[in-house]
N, C-alpha and C positions, 0 to 999 in steps of 0.2 A: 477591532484590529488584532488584539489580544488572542482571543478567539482562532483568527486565522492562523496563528506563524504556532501556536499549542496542537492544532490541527496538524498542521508540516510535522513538528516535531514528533508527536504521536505517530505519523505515520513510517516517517523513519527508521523511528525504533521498533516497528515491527517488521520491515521489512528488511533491517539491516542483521537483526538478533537470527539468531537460530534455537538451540535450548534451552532455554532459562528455563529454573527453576521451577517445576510444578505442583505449587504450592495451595493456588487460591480456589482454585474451580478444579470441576471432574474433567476426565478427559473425555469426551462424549463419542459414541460410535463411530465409524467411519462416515455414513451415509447422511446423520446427520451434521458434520464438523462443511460434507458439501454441499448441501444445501446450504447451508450460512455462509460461507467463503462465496457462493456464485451471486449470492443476492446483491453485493454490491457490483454486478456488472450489469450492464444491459441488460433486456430480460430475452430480446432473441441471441444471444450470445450465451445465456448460461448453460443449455447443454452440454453445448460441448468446448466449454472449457477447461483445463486441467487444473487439477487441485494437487498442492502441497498443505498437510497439516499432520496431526502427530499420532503416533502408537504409543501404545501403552506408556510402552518406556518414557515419553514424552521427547521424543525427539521426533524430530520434523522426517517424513518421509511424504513418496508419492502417494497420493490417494487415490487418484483418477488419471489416467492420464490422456492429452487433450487431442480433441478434433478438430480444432480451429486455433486462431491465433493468441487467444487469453487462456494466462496461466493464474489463476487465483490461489491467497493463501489464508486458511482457516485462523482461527479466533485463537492466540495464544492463550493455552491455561493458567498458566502462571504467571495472567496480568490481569488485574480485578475488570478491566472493560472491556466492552467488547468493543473488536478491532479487524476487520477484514477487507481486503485487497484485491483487486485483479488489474494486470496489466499486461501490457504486449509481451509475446516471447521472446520479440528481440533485446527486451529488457535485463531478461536471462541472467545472461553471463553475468554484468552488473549488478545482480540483487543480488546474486547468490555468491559470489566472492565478497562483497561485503558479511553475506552471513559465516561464511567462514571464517573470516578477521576474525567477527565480533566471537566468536567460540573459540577462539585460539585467546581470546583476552584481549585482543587488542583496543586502544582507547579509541575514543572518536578521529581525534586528532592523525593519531596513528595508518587508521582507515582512510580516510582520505587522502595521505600522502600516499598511502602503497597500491592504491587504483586509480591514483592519477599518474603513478607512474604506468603501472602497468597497463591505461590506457593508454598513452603515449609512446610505448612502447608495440603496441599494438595486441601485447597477452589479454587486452579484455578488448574485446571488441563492441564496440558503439552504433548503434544505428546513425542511417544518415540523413533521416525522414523524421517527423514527427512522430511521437509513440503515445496514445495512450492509457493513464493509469484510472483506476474510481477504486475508493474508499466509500466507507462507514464505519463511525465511531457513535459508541452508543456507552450508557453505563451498562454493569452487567446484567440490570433487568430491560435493556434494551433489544433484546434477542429473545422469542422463548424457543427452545431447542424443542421442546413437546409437540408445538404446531408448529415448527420451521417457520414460524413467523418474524419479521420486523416492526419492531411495538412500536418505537422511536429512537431512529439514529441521526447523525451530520451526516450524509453527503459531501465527500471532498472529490475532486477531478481537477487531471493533472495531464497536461501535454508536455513530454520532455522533448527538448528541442537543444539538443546540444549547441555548445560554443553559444546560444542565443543571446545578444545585447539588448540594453534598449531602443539602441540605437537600429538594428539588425532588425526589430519586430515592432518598435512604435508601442510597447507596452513596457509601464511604468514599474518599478523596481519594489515598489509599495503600493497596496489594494489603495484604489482613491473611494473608492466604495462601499455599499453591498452589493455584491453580484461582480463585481470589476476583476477582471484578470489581473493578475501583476505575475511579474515574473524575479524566481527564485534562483539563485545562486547565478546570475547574470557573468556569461562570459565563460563558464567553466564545460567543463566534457556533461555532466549533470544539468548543464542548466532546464530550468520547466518552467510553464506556467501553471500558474494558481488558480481556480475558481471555488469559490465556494459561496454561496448563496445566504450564508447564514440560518436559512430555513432549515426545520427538520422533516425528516418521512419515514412512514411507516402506519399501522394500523392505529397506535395511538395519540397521534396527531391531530388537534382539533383543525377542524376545517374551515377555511375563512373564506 
C-alpha cells in the first residue's frame, strides 16, 4: 500500500515541477529524452504523441509537438530516477499551471489553493469526461538511453475524473488490493483513480 500513495506522490512531483536543478544526470539528446517520455504510453499512441522535456539550459520546452491526443513528459535530470508521463491534452492547462506555481516557488499547499481557485473561477479549465494518465517509475538504471530500452519500470495509470466520490463511482478511497482501483483525492476538481498492479515491465523482468 506503501508502495501505491509513493507512486502518486512521485508522480506529482513531476508533473507539478517545471526546472529543478540539473544536477544528477546528463541532459540526453532530443530524440532520445522522446522515445523514453512515449514509452510509458500505449504503444499505438506513441507516435504521435507530443513531448515536453528539456534543452540544454535545462528547462522544459517543446520537443515534438503532437498528432493525437497525448502529451507526454521526458525523464527530469535533475532527479536520480527515472520518471515519465503521458496524459490527455485536456489535462493541459492543469499540469502546466501547476508547473508554473511550483517555478515561481510556490509551496504545495499554496498550489493547491491557487488552482482551486482558479478552477472555480473557470481560469483553468477542466475536462468534463474521464482523462487518461500512464506513468513509469524506474531507478536510473531502469531506462537505457543507448538502446531506448525499458529494463525495469512501475507502471502507474490513472483516470482523472473530476468532482469524482465514492459514492459517485463505487470505488473505494483506499487500494483494497493488488490491482484494485481506489480513488485519489475524492470530491475535488482533481479527483482520479489509481491503478497500479504492483508488477513490473520491461526487458529485465523475469517471466513467470
Amino acid at each position: 500500500m506503501n508502495f501505491l500513495r509513493l507512486s502518486a506522490s512521485a508522480l506529482f512531483l513531476l508533473l507539478f515541477t517545471g526546472n529543478a536543478c540539473m544536477a544528477q544526470k546528463d541532459i540526453q539528446p532530443e530524440e532520445k529524452q522522446i522515445k523514453a517520455a512515449v514509452s510509458a504510453a500505449p504503444e499505438n499512441m506513441r507516435e504521435g504523441a507530443g513531448v515536453l522535456g528539456y534543452n540544454m539550459e535545462g528547462h522544459l520546452v517543446t520537443l515534438r509537438e503532437r498528432s493525437n491526443d497525448l502529451i507526454c513528459i521526458a525523464d527530469d535530470p535533475g532527479d536520480e530516477r527515472f520518471h515519465v508521463a503521458c496524459y490527455h491534452k485536456d489535462l493541459e492547462p492543469f499540469m502546466k499551471r501547476g508547473r508554473e506555481l511550483r517555478a515561481e516557488g510556490k509551496s504545495s499547499d499554496e498550489v493547491t489553493k491557487i488552482r482551486r481557485q482558479e478552477i472555480e473561477s473557470g481560469k483553468i479549465p477542466m475536462p468534463d469526461k474521464p482523462m487518461a494518465l500512464y506513468s513509469l517509475t524506474a531507478s536510473e538504471e531502469g531506462y537505457d538511453y543507448a538502446t531506448n530500452t525499458v529494463l525495469k519500470a512501475s507502471p502507474l495509470y490513472v483516470v482523472y475524473v473530476p468532482y469524482a466520490t465514492e459514492q459517485s463511482t463505487g470505488i473505494a478511497p483506499k487500494p483494497i488490493g493488488k490491482g484494485a482501483p481506489w480513488l485519489m483525492n475524492p470530491g475535488e476538481p482533481w479527483a482520479h483513480i489509481m491503478v497500479s498492479t504492483g508488477d513490473e515491465v520491461g526487458k529485465n523482468v523475469e517471466k513467470q
